[in-house]
KOLROMI-341141 format. One line per field, with one value per residue: x, y, z of N, C-alpha, C in turn; residue in one letter. Coordinates in nm, 2 decimals, padded with zeros to 4 digits. Each point is the difference from the previous one (the first is absolute). Layout:
// KOLROMI-341141
n_u: X:...
n_v: Y:...
n_w: Z:...
ca_u: X:...
ca_v: Y:...
ca_w: Z:...
c_u: X:...
c_v: Y:...
c_w: Z:...
type: a:...
//
This chain:
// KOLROMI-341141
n_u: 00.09:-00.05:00.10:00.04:-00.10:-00.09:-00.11:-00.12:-00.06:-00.07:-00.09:-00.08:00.06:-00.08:-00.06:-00.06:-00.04:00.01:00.00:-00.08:-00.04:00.02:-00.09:-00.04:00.01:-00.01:-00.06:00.00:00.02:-00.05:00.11:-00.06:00.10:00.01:-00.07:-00.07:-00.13:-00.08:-00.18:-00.06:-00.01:-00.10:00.10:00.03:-00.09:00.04:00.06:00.10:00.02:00.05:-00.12:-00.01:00.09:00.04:-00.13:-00.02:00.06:-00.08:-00.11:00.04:00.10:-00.07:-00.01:00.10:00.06:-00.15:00.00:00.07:-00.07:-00.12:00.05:00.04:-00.09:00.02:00.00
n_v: -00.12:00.12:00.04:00.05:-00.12:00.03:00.03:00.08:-00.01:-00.01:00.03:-00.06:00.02:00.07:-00.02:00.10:-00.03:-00.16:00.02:00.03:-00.08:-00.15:00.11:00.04:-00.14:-00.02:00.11:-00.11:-00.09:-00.08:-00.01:00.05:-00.02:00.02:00.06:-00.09:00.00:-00.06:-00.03:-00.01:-00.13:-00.04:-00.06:00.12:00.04:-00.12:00.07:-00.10:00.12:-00.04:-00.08:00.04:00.04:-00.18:-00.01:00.11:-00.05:-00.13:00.06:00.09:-00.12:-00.01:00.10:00.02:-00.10:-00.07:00.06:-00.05:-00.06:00.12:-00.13:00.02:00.05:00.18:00.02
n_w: 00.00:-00.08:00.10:-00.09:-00.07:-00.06:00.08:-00.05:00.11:-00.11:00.09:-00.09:-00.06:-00.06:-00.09:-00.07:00.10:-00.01:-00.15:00.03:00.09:-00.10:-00.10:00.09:00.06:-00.13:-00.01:00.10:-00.10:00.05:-00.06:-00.12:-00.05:00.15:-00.05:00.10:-00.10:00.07:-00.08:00.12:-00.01:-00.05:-00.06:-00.02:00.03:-00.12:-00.01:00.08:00.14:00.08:-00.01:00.08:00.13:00.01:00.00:00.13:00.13:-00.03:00.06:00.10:00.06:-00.05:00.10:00.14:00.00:-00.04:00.10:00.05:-00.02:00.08:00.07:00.11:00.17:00.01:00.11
ca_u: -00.09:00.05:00.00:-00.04:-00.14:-00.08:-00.16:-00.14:-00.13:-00.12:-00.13:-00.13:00.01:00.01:00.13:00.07:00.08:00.16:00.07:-00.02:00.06:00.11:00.08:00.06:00.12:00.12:-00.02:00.11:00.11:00.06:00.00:-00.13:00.06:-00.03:-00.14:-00.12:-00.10:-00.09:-00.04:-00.06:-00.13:-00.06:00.06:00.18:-00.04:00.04:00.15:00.07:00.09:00.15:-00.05:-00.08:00.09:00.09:-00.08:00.02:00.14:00.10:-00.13:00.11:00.11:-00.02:-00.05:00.11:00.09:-00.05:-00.04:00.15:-00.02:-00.03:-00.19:-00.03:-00.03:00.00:-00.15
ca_v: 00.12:00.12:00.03:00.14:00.01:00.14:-00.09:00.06:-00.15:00.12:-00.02:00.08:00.08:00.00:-00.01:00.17:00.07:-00.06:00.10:00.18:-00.06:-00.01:00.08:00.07:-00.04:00.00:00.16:00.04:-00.02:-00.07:-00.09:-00.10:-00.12:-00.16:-00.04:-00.03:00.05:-00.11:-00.01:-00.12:-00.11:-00.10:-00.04:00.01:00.09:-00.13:00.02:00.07:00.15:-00.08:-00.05:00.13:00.12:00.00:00.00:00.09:00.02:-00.05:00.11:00.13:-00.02:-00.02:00.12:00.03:-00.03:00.07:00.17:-00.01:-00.07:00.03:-00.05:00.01:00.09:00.05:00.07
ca_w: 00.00:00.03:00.07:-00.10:-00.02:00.12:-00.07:00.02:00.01:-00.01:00.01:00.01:-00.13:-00.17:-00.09:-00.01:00.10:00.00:-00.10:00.10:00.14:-00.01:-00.06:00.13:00.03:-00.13:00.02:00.11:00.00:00.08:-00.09:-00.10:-00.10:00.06:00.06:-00.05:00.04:00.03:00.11:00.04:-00.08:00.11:00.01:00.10:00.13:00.12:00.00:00.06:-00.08:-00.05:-00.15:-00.13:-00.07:-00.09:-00.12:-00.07:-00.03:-00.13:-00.12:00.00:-00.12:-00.10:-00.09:-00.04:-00.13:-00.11:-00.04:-00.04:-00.17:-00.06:-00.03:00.15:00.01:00.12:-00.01
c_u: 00.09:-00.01:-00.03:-00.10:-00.07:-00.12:-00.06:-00.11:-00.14:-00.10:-00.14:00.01:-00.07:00.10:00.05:00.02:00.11:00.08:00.06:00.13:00.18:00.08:00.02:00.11:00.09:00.03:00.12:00.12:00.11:00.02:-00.10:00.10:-00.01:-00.12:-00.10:-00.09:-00.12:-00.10:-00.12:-00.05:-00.04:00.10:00.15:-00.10:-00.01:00.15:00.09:00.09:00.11:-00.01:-00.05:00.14:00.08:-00.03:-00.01:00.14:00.03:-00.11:00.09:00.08:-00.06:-00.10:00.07:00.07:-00.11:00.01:00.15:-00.01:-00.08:-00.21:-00.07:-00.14:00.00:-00.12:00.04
c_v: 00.12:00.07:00.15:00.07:00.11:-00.12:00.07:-00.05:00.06:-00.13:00.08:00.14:00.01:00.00:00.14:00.00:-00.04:00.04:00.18:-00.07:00.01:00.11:00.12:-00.08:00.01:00.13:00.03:-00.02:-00.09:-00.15:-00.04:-00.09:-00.10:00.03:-00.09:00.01:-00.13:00.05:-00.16:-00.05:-00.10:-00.11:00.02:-00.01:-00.15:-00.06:00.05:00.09:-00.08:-00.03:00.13:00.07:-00.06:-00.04:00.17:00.07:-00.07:00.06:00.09:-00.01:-00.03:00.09:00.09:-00.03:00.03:00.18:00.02:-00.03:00.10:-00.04:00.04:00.13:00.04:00.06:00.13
c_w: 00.00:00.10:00.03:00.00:00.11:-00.05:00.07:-00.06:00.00:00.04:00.04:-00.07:-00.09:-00.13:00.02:00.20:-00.01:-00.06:00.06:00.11:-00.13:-00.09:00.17:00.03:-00.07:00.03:00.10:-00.04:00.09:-00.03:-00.06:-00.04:00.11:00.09:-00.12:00.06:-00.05:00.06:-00.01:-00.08:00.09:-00.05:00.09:00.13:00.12:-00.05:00.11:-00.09:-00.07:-00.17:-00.09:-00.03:-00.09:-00.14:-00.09:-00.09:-00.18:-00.11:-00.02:-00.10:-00.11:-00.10:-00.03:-00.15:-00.10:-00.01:-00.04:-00.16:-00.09:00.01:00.12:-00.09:00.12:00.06:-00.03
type: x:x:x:x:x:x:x:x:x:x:x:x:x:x:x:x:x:x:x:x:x:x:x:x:x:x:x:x:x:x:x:x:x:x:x:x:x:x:x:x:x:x:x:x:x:x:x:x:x:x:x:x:x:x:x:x:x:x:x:x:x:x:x:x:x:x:x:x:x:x:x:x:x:x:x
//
């Protein structure tokens, strides 16, 4: 696991609050290249943390290297 990693865990959001919520964080500046940003499904939401971050962690990386490529999107 990335040790690096930052994770911010949206629940009970809407789509546009979540988006509002993660373009302010990015806004900060505090590391965006290692934050990620998730939020709940009835599926993670019976996931231990442990399982979810390093699951986000290899989403990350790998949006990473696509926007690197060109395909990613940012919000």
């Amino acid at each position: 696991m990335d040790n690096n990693l930052k994770v911010v865990l949206l629940h009970g959001y809407t789509d546009e609050q979540a988006y509002q919520i993660m373009r302010a964080i990015k806004s900060l500046g505090i590391e965006p290249e290692n934050t990620a940003f998730a939020t709940t499904t009835p599926s993670n939401l019976e996931w231990k943390v442990a399982d979810l971050i390093e699951h986000l962690a290899q989403e990350h990386e790998y949006m990473k290297v696509n926007q690197r490529r060109g395909q990613g999107s940012s919000l």
